[in-house]
mmCIF file as Biopython writes it, N, C-alpha, C and O atoms, coordinates in Angstrom:
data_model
#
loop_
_atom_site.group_PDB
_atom_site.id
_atom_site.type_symbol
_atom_site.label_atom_id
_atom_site.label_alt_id
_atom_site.label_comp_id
_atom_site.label_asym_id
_atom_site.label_entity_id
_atom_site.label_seq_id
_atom_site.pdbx_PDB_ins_code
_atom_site.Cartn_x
_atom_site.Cartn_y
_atom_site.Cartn_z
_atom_site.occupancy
_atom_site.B_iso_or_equiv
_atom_site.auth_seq_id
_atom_site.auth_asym_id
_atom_site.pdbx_PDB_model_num
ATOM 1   N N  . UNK A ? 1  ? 110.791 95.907  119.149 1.0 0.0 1  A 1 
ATOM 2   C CA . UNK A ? 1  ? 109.904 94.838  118.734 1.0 0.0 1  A 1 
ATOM 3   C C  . UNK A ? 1  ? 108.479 95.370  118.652 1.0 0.0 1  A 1 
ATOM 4   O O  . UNK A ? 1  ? 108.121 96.331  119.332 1.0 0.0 1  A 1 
ATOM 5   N N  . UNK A ? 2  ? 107.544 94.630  117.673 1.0 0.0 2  A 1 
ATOM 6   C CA . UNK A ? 2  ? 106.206 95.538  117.419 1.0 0.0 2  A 1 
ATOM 7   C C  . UNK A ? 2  ? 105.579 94.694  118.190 1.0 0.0 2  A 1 
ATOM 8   O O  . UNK A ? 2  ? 105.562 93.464  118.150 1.0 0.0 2  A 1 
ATOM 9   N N  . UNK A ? 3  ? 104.864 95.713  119.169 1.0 0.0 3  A 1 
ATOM 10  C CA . UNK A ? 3  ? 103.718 94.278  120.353 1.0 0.0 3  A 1 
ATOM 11  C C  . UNK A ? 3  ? 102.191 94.701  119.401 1.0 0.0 3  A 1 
ATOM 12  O O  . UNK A ? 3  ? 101.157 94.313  119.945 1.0 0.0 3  A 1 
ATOM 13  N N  . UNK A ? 4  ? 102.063 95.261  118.399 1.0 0.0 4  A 1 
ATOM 14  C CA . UNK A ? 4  ? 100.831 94.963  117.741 1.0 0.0 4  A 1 
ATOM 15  C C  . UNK A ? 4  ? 99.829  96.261  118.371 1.0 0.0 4  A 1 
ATOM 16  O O  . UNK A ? 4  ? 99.031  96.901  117.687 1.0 0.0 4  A 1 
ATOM 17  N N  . UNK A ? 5  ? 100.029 96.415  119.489 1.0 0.0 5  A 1 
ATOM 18  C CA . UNK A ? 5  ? 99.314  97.707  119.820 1.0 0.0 5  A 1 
ATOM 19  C C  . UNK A ? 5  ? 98.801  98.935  118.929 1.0 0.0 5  A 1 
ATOM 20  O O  . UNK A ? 5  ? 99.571  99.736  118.398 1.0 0.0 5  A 1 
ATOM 21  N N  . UNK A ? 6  ? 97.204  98.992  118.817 1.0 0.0 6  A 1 
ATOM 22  C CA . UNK A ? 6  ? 96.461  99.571  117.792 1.0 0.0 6  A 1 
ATOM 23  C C  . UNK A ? 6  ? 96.544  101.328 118.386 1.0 0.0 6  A 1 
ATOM 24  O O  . UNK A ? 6  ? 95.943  101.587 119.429 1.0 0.0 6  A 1 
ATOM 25  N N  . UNK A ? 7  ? 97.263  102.381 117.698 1.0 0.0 7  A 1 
ATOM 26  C CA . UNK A ? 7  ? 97.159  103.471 118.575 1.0 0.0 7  A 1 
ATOM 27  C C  . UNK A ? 7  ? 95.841  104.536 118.206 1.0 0.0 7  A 1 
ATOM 28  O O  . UNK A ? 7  ? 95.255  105.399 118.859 1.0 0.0 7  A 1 
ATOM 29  N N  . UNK A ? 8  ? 95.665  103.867 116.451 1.0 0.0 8  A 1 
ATOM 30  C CA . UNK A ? 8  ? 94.413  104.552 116.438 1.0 0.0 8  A 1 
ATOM 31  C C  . UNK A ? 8  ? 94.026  104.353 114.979 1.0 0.0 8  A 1 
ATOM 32  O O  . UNK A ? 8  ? 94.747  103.935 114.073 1.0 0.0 8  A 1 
ATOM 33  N N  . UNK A ? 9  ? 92.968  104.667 114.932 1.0 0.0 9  A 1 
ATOM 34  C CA . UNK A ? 9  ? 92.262  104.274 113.439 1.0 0.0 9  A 1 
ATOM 35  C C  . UNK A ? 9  ? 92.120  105.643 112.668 1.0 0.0 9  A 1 
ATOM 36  O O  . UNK A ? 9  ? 91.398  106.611 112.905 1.0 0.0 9  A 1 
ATOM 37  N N  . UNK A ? 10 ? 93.088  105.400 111.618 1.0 0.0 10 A 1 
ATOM 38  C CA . UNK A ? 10 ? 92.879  106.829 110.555 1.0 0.0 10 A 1 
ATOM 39  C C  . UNK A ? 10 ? 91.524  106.171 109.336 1.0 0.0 10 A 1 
ATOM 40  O O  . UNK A ? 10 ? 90.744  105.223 109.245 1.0 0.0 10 A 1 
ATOM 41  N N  . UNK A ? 11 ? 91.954  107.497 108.525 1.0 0.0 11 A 1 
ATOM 42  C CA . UNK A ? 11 ? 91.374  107.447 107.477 1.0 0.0 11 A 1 
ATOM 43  C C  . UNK A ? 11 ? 91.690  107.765 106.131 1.0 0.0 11 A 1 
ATOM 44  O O  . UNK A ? 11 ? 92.166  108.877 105.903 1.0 0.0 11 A 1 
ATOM 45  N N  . UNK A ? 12 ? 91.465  106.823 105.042 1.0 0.0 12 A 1 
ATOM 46  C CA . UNK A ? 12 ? 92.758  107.106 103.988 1.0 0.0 12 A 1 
ATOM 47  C C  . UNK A ? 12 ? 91.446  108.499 103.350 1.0 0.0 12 A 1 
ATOM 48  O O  . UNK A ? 12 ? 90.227  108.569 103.512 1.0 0.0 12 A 1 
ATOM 49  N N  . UNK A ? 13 ? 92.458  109.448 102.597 1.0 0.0 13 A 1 
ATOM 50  C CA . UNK A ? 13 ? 91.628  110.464 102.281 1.0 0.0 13 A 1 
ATOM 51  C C  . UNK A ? 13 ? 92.060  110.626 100.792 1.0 0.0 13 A 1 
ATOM 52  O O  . UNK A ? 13 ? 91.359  111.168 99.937  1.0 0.0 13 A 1 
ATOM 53  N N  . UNK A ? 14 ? 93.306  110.088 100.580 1.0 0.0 14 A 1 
ATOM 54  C CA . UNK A ? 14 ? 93.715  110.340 99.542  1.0 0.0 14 A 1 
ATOM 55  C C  . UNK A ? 14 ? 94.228  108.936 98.618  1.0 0.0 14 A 1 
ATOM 56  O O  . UNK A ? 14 ? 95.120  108.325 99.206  1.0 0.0 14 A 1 
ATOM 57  N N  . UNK A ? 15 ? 93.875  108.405 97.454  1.0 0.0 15 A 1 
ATOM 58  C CA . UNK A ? 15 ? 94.579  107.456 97.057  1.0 0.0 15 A 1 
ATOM 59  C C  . UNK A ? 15 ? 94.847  108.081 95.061  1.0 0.0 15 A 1 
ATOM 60  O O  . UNK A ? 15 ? 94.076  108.288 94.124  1.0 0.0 15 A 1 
ATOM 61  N N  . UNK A ? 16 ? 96.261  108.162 95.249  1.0 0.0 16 A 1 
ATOM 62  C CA . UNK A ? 16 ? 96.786  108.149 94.107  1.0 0.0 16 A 1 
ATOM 63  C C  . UNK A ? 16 ? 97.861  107.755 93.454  1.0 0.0 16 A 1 
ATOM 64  O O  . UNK A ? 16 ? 98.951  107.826 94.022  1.0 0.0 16 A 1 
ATOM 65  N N  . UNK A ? 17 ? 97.758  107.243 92.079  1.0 0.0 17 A 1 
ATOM 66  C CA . UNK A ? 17 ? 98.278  106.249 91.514  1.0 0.0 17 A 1 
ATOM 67  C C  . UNK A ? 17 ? 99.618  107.010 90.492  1.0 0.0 17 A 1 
ATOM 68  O O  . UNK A ? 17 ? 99.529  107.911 89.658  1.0 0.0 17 A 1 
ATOM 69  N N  . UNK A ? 18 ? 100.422 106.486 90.806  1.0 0.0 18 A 1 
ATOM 70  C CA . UNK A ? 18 ? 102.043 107.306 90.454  1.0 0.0 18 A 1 
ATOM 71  C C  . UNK A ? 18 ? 103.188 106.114 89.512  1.0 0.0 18 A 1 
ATOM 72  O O  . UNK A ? 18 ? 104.222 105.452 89.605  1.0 0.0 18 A 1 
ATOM 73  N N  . UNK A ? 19 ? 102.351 106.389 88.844  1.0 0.0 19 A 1 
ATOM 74  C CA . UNK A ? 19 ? 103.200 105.038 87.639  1.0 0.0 19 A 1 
ATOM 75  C C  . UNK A ? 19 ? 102.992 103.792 88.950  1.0 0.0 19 A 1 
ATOM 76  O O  . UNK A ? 19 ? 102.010 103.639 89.675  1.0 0.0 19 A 1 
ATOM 77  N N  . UNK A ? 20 ? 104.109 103.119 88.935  1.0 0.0 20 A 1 
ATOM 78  C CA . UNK A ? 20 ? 104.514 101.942 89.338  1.0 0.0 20 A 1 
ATOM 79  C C  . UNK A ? 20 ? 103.662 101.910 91.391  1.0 0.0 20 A 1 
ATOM 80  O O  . UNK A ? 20 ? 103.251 100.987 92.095  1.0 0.0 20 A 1 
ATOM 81  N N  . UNK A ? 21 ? 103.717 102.662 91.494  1.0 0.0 21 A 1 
ATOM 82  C CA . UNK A ? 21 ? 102.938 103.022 93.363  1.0 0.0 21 A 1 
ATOM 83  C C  . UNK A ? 21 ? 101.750 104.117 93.045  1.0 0.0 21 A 1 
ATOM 84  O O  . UNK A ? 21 ? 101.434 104.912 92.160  1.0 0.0 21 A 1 
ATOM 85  N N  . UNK A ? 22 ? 101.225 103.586 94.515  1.0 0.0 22 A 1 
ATOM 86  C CA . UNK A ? 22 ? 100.057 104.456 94.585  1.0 0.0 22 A 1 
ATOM 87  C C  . UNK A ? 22 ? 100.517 105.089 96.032  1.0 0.0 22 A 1 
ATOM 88  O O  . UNK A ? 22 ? 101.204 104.541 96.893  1.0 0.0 22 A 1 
ATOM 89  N N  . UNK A ? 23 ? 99.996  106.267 96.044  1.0 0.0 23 A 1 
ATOM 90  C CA . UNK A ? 23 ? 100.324 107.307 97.290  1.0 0.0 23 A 1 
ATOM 91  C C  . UNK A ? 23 ? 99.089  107.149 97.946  1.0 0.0 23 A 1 
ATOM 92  O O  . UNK A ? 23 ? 98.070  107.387 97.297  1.0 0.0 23 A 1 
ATOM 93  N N  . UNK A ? 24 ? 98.979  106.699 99.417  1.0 0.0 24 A 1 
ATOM 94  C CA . UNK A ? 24 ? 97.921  106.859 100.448 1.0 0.0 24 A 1 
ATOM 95  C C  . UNK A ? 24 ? 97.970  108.119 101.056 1.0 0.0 24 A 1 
ATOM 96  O O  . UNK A ? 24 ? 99.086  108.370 101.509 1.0 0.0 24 A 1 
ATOM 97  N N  . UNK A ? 25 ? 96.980  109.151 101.245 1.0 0.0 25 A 1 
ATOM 98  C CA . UNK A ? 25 ? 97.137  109.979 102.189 1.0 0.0 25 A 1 
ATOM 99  C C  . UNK A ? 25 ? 96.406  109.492 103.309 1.0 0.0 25 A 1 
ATOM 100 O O  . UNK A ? 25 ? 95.217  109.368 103.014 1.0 0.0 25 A 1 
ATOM 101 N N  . UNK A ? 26 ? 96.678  109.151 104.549 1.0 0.0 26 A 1 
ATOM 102 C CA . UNK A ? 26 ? 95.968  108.744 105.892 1.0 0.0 26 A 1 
ATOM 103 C C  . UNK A ? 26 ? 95.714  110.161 106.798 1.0 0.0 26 A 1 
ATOM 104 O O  . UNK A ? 26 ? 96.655  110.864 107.167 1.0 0.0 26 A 1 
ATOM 105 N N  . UNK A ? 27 ? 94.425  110.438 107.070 1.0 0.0 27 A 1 
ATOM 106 C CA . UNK A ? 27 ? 94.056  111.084 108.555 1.0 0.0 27 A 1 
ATOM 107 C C  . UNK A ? 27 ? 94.161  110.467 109.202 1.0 0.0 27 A 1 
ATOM 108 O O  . UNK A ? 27 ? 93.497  109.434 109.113 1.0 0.0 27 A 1 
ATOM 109 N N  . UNK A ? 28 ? 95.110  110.660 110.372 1.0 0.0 28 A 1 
ATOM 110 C CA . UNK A ? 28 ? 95.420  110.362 111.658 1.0 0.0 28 A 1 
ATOM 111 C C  . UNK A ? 28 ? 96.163  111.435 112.933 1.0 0.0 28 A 1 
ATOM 112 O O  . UNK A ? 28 ? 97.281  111.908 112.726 1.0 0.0 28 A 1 
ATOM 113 N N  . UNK A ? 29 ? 95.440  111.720 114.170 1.0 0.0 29 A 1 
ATOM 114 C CA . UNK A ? 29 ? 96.327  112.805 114.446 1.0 0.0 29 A 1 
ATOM 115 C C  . UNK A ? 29 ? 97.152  112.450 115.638 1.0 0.0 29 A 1 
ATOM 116 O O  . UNK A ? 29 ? 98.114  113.116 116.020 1.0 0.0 29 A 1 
ATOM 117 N N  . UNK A ? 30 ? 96.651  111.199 116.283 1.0 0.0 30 A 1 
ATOM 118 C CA . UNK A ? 30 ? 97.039  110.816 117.448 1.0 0.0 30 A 1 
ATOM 119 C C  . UNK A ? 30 ? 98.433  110.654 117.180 1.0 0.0 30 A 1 
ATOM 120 O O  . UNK A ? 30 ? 99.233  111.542 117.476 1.0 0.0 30 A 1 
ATOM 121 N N  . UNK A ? 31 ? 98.909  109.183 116.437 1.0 0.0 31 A 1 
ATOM 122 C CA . UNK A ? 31 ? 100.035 108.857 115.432 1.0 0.0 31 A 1 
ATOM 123 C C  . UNK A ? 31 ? 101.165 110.221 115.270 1.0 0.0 31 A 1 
ATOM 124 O O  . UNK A ? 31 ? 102.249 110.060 115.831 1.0 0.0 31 A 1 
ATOM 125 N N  . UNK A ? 32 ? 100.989 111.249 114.689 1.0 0.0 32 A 1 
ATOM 126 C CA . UNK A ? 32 ? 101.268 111.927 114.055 1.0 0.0 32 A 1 
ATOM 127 C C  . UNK A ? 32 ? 102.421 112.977 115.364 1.0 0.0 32 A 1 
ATOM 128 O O  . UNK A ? 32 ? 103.547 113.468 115.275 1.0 0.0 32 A 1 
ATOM 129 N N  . UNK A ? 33 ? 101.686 112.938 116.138 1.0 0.0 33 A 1 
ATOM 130 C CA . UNK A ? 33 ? 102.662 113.189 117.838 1.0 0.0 33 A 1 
ATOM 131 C C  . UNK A ? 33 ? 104.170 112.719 117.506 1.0 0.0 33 A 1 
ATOM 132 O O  . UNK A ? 33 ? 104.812 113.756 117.343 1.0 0.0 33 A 1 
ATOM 133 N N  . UNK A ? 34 ? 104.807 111.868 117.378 1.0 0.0 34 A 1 
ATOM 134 C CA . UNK A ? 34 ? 105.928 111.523 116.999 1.0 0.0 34 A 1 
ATOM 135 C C  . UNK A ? 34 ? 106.386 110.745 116.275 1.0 0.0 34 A 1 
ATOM 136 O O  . UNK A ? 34 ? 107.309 109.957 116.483 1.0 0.0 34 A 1 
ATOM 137 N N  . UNK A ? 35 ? 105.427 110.999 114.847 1.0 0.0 35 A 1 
ATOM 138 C CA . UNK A ? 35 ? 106.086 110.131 113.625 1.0 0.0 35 A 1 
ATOM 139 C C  . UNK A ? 35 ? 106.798 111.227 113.026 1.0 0.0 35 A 1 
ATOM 140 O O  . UNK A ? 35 ? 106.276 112.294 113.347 1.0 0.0 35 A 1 
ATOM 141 N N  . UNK A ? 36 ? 107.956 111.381 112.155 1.0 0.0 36 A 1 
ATOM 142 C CA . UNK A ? 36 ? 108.969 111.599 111.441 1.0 0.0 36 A 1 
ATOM 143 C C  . UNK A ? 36 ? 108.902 111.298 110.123 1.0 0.0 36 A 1 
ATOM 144 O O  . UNK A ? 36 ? 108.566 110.156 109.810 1.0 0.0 36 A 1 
ATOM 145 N N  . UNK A ? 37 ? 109.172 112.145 109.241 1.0 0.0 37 A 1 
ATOM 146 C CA . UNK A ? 37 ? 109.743 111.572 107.830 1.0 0.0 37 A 1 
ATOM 147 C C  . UNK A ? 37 ? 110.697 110.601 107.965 1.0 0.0 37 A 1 
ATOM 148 O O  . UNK A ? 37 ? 111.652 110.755 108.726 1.0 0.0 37 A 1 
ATOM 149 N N  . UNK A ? 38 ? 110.435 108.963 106.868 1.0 0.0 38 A 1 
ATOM 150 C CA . UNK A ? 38 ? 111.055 108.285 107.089 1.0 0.0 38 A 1 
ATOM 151 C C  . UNK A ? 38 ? 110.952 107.277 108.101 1.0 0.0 38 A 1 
ATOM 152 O O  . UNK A ? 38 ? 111.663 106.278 107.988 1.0 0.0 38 A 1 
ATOM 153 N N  . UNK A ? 39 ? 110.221 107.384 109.012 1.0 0.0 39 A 1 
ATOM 154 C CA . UNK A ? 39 ? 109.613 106.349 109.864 1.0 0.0 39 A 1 
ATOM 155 C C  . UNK A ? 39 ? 108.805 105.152 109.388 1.0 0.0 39 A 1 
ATOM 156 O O  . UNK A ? 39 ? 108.318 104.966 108.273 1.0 0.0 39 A 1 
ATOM 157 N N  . UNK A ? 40 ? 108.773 104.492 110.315 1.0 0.0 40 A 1 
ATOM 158 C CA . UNK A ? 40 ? 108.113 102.926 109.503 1.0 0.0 40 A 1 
ATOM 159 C C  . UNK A ? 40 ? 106.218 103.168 110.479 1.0 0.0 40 A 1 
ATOM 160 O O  . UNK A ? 40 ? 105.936 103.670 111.567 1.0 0.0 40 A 1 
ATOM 161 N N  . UNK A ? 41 ? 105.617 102.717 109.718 1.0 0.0 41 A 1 
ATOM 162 C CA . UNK A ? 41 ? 104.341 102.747 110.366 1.0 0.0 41 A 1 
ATOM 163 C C  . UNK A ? 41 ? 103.059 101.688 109.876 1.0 0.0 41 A 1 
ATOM 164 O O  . UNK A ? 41 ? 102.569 101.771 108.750 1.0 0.0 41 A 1 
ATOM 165 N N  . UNK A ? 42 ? 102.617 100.725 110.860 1.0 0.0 42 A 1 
ATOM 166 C CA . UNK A ? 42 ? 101.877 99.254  110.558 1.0 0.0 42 A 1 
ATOM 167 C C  . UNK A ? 42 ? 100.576 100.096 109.898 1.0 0.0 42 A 1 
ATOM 168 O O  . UNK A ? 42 ? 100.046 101.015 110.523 1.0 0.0 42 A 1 
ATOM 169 N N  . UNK A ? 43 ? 100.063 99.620  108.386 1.0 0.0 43 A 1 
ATOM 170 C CA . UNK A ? 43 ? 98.782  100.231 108.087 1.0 0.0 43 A 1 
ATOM 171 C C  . UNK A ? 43 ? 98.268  98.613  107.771 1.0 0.0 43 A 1 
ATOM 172 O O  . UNK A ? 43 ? 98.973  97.801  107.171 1.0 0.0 43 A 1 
ATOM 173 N N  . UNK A ? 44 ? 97.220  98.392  108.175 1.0 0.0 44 A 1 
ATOM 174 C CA . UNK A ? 44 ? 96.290  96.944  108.157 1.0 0.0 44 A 1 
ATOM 175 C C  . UNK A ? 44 ? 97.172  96.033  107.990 1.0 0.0 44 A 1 
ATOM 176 O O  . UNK A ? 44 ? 96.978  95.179  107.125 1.0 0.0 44 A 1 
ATOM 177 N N  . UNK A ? 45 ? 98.767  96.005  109.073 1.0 0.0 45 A 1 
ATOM 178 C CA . UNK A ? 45 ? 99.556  94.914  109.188 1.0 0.0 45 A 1 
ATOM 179 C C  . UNK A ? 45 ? 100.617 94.910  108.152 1.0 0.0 45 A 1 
ATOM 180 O O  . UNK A ? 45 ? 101.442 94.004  108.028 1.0 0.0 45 A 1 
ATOM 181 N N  . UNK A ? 46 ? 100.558 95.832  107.515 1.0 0.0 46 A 1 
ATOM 182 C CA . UNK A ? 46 ? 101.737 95.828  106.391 1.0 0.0 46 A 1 
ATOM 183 C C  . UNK A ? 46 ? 102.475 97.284  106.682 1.0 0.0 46 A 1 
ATOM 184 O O  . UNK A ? 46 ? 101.949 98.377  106.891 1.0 0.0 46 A 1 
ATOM 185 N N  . UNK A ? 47 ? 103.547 97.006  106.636 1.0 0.0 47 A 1 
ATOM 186 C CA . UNK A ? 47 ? 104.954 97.882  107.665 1.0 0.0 47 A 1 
ATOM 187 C C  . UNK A ? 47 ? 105.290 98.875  105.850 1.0 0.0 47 A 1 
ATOM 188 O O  . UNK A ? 47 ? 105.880 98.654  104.792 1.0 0.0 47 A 1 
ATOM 189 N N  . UNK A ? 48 ? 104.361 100.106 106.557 1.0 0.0 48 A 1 
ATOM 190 C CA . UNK A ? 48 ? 104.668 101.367 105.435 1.0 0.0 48 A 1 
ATOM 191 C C  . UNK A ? 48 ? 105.860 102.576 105.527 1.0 0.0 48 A 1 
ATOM 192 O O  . UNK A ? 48 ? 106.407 102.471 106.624 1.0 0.0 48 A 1 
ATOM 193 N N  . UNK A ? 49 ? 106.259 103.342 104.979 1.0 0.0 49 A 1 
ATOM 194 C CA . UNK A ? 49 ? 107.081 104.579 105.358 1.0 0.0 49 A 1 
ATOM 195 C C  . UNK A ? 49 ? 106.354 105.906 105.159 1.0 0.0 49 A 1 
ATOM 196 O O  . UNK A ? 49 ? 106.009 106.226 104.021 1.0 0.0 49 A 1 
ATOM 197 N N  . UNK A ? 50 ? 106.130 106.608 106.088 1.0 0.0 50 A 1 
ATOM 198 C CA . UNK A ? 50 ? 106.083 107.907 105.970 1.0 0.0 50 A 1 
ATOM 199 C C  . UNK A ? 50 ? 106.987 108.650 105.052 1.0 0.0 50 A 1 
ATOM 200 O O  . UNK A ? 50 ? 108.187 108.809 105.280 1.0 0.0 50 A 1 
ATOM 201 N N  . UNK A ? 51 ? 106.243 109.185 103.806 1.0 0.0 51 A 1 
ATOM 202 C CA . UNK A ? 51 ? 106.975 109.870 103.205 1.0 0.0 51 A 1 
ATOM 203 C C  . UNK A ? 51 ? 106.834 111.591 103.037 1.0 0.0 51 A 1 
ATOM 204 O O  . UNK A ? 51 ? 107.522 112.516 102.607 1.0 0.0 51 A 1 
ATOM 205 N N  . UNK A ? 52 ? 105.755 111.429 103.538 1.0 0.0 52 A 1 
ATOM 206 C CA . UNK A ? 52 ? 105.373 113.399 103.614 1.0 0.0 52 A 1 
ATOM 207 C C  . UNK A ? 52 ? 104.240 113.291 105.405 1.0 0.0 52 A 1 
ATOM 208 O O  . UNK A ? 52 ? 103.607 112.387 105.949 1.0 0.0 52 A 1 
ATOM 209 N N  . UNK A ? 53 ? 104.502 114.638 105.709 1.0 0.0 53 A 1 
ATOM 210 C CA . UNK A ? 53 ? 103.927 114.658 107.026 1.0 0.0 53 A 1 
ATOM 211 C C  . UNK A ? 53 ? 102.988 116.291 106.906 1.0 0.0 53 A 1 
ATOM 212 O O  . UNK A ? 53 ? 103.463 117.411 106.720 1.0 0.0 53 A 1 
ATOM 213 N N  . UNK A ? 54 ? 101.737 115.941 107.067 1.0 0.0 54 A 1 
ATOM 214 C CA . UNK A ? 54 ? 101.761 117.291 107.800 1.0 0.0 54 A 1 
ATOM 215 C C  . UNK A ? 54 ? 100.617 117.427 109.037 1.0 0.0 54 A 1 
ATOM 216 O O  . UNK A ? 54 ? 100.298 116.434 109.691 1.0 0.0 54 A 1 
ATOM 217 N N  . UNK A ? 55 ? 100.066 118.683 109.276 1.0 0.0 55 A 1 
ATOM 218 C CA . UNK A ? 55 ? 99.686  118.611 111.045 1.0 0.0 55 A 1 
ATOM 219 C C  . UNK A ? 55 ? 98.158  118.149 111.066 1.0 0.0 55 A 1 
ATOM 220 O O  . UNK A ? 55 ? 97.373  118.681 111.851 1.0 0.0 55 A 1 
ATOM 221 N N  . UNK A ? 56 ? 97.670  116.931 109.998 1.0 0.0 56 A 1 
ATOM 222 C CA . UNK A ? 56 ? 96.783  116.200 110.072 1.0 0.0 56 A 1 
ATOM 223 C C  . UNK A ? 56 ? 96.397  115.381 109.286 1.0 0.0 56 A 1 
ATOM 224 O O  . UNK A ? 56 ? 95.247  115.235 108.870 1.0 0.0 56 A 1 
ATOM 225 N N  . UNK A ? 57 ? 97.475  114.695 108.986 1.0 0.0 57 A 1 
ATOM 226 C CA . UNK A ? 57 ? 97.800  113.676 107.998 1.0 0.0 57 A 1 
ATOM 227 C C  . UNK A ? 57 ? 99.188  113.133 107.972 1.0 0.0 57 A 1 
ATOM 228 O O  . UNK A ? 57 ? 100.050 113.719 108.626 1.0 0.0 57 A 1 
ATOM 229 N N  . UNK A ? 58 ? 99.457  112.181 107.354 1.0 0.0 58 A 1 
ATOM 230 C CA . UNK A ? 58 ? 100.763 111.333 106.710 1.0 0.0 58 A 1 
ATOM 231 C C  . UNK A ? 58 ? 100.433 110.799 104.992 1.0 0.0 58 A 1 
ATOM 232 O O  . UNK A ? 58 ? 99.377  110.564 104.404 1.0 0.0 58 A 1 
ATOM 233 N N  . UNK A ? 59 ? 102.018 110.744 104.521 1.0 0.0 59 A 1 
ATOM 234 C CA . UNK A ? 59 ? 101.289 110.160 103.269 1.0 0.0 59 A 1 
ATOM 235 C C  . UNK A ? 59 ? 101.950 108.993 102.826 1.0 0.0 59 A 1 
ATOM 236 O O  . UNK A ? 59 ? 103.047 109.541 102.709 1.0 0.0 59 A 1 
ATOM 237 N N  . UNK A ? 60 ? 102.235 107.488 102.386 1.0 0.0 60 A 1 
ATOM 238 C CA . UNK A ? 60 ? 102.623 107.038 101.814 1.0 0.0 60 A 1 
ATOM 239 C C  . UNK A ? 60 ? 102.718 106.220 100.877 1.0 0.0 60 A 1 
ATOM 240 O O  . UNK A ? 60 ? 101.738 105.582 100.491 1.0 0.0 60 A 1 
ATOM 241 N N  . UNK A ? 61 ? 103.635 106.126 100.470 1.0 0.0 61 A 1 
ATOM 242 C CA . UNK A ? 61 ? 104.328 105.363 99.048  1.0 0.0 61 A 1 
ATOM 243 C C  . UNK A ? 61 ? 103.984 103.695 98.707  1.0 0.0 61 A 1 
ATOM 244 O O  . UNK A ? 61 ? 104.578 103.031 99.557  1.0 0.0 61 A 1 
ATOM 245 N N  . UNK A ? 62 ? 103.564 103.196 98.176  1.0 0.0 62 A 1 
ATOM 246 C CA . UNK A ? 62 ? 103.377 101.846 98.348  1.0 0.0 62 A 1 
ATOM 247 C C  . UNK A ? 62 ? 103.088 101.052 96.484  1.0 0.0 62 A 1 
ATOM 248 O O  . UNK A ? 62 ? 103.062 101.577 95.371  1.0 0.0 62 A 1 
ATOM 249 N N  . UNK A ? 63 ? 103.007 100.344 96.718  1.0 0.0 63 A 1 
ATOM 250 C CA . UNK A ? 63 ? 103.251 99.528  95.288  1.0 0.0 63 A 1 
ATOM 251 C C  . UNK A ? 63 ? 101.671 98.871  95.102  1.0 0.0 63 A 1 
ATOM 252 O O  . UNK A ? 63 ? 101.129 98.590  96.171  1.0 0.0 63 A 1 
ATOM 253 N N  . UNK A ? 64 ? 101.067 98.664  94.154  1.0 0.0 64 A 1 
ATOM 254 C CA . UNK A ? 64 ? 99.537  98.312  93.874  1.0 0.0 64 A 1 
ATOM 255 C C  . UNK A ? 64 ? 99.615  96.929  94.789  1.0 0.0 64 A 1 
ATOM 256 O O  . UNK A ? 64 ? 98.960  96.793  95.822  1.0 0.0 64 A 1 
ATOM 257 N N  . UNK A ? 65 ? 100.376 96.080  94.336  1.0 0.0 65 A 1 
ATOM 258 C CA . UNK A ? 65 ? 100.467 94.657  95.165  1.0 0.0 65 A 1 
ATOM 259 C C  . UNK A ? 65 ? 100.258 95.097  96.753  1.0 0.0 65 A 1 
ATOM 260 O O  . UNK A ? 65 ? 99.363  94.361  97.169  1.0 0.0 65 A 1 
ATOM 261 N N  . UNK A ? 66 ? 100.481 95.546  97.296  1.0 0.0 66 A 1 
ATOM 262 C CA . UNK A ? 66 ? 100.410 95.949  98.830  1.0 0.0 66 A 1 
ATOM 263 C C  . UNK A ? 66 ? 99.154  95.920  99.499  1.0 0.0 66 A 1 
ATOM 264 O O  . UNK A ? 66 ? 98.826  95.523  100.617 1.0 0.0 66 A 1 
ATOM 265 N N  . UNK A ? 67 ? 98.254  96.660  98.140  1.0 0.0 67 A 1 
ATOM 266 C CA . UNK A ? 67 ? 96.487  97.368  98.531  1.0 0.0 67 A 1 
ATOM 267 C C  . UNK A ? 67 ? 95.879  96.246  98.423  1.0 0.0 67 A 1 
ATOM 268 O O  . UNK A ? 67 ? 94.794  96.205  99.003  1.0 0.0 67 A 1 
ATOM 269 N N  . UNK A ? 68 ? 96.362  94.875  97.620  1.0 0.0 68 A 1 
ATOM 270 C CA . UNK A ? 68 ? 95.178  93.789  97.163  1.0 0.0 68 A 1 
ATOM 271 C C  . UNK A ? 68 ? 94.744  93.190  98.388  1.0 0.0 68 A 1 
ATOM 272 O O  . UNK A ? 68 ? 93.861  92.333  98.378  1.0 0.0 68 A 1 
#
């Protein structure tokens, strides 16, 4: 169950637009300790997936409707 607990505040560094989705890249390093490809992760309350990882960042997939 999600108790809402804030673990830390990234920073989007990257936003790009891929036909139909736009790709967020987020700085975050705290997070990044044991997130996984494929993991679910709350960005401003809306439940995203990690789709690329690396050792100071995450990136994901999301649809324009999501960002409004």
């Amino acid at each position: 169950m999600f108790t809402g607990l804030v673990e830390e505040v990234g920073t989007v560094t990257r936003l790009h637009r891929r036909g139909e989705y736009q790709e967020l890249r987020i700085e975050a390093r705290k997070v990044l300790e044991d997130l996984e490809k494929g993991d679910s992760i709350a960005i401003n309350g809306v439940c995203q997936t990690a789709v690329k990882i690396d050792e100071s960042s995450f990136t994901v997939e999301t649809l324009a409707v999501s960002l409004r």
